[in-house]
C-alpha positions, -999 to 999 in steps of 0.1 A, spaced: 495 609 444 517 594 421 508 583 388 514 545 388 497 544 425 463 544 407 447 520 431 457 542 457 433 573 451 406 542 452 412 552 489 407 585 490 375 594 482 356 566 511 380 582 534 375 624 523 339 608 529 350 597 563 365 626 574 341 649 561 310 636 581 333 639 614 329 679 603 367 677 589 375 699 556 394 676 534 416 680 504 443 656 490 483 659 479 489 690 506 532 694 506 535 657 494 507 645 522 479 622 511 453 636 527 446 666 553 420 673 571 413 704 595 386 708 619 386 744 640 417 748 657 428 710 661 457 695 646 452 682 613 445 648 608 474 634 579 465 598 565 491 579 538 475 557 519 489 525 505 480 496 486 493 473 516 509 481 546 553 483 540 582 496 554 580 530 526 543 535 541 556 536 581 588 559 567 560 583 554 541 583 585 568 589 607 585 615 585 542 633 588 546 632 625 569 664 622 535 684 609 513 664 634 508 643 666 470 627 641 490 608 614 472 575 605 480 552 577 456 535 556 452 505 533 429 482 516 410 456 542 418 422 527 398 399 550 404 363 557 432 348 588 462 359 574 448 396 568 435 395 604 467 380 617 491 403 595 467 439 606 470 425 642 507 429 640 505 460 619 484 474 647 508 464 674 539 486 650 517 512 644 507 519 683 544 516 694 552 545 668 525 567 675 505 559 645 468 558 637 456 526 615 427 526 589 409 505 561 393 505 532 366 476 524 368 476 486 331 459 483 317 487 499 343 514 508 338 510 548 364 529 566 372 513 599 396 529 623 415 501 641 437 527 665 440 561 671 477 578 669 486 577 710 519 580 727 530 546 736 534 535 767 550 500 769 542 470 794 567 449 800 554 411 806 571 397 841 565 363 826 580 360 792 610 380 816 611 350 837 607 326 807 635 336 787 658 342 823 649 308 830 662 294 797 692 314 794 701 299 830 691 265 818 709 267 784 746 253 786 767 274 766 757 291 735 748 266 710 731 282 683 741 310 659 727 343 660 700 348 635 694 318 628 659 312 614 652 278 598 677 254 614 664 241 647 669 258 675 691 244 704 667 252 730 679 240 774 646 213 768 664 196 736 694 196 755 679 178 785 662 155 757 699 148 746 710 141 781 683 115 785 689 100 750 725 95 757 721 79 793 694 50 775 719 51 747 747 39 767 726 17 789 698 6 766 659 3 783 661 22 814 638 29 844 630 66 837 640 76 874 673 65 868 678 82 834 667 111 859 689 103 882 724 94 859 709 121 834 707 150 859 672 159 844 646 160 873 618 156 850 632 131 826 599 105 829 576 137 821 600 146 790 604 108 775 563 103 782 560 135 760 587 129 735 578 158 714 612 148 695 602 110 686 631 94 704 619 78 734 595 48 735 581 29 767 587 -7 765 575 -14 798 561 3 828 583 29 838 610 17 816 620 37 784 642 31 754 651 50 719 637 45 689 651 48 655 648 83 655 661 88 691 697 67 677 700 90 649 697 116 670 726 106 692 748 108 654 735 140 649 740 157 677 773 138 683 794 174 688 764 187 709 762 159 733 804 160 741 801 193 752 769 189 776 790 155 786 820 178 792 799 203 806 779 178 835 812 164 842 830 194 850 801 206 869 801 172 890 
């Protein structure tokens, strides 16, 4: 291993240890792998160890899996909800490429193998399908650029949100079933009773208005809400 990867070969010896009482024959730096170990006539087990888990440690593995189907990769085990949530994801990478996933408890050099190198086999979920069909249908025209990553998303439920501000906007306290109704958004009570956006207030039974927030949104959304007006009217 390299020089400067000195906490690196704090690694190798709990997982040589590892190997070793599986009846593996282990040795380190074998034609630039980590580690190697052979057992009889099996293939042999490569492992690339890392100080954490990044894009030059998958190249690594993936570039091993010419020499063998048994590559893992291994790095220190962190602890704590963001470890758990990161390995969880790493685990998820690792089993669509093939790869085998280990760790190293520093306190007390535990190896734990969290998945074995496998052939993927993906499942495709008929939900999330039908959830993202659904709200490309929904979704009128293309509002949002892609990539985008911190602005706010113009999702087919903020746009229905929009429709409903704009109908109490022009009207002021409405009945919700005919914001509904002039909005074209069947569920526009359930939406303005939820306001997850902070517009909509009920002033009296049934009857809904904006608040503060709700009238800025109308400004701020101003280009937004011309084309779904456009849009409703071309469709009616």
């Amino acid at each position: 291993m390299a020089e400067n990867s000195n906490r690196e070969t704090h690694l190798y010896a709990p997982i040589k240890s590892f190997l070793e009482g599986q009846g593996y024959e282990v040795k380190s730096e074998i034609d630039g792998t980590d580690v190697v170990a052979c057992r009889d006539d099996e293939d042999p087990v490569l492992v690339e160890l890392k100080t954490s888990f990044t894009l030059s440690l998958v190249h690594q593995a993936i570039a091993r899996q010419s020499v063998s189907d048994a590559v893992y990769v291994a790095v220190p085990y962190a602890g704590g909800r963001p470890f758990a949530k990161t390995l969880k994801k790493n685990l998820a990478l690792c089993r669509r490429l093939g790869l085998g996933l280990m760790t190293v408890r520093p306190k007390d050099s535990l190896v734990t193998v969290h998945g074995d190198p496998a052939p993927y086999q993906p499942r495709k979920s008929k939900r999330k399908q039908t959830r993202l069909l659904k709200e490309f249908s929904k979704r009128v025209g293309d509002p949002n650029r892609g990539g985008t990553a911190r602005q706010k998303i113009m999702t087919a439920y903020r746009q229905d949100a929009l429709r409903c501000a704009w109908v109490l906007h022009q009207h002021g306290p409405t009945k919700a079933s005919q914001v509904a109704k002039a909005a074209q958004v069947e569920k526009a009570r359930r939406l303005m009773a939820d306001d997850h956006y902070g517009w909509f207030e009920r002033v009296q039974t049934g009857i809904y208005d904006l608040t503060p927030k709700g009238i800025q949104a109308i400004a701020a959304y101003a280009i937004e809400l011309r084309k779904l007006v456009r849009a409703d009217e071309s469709e009616g």
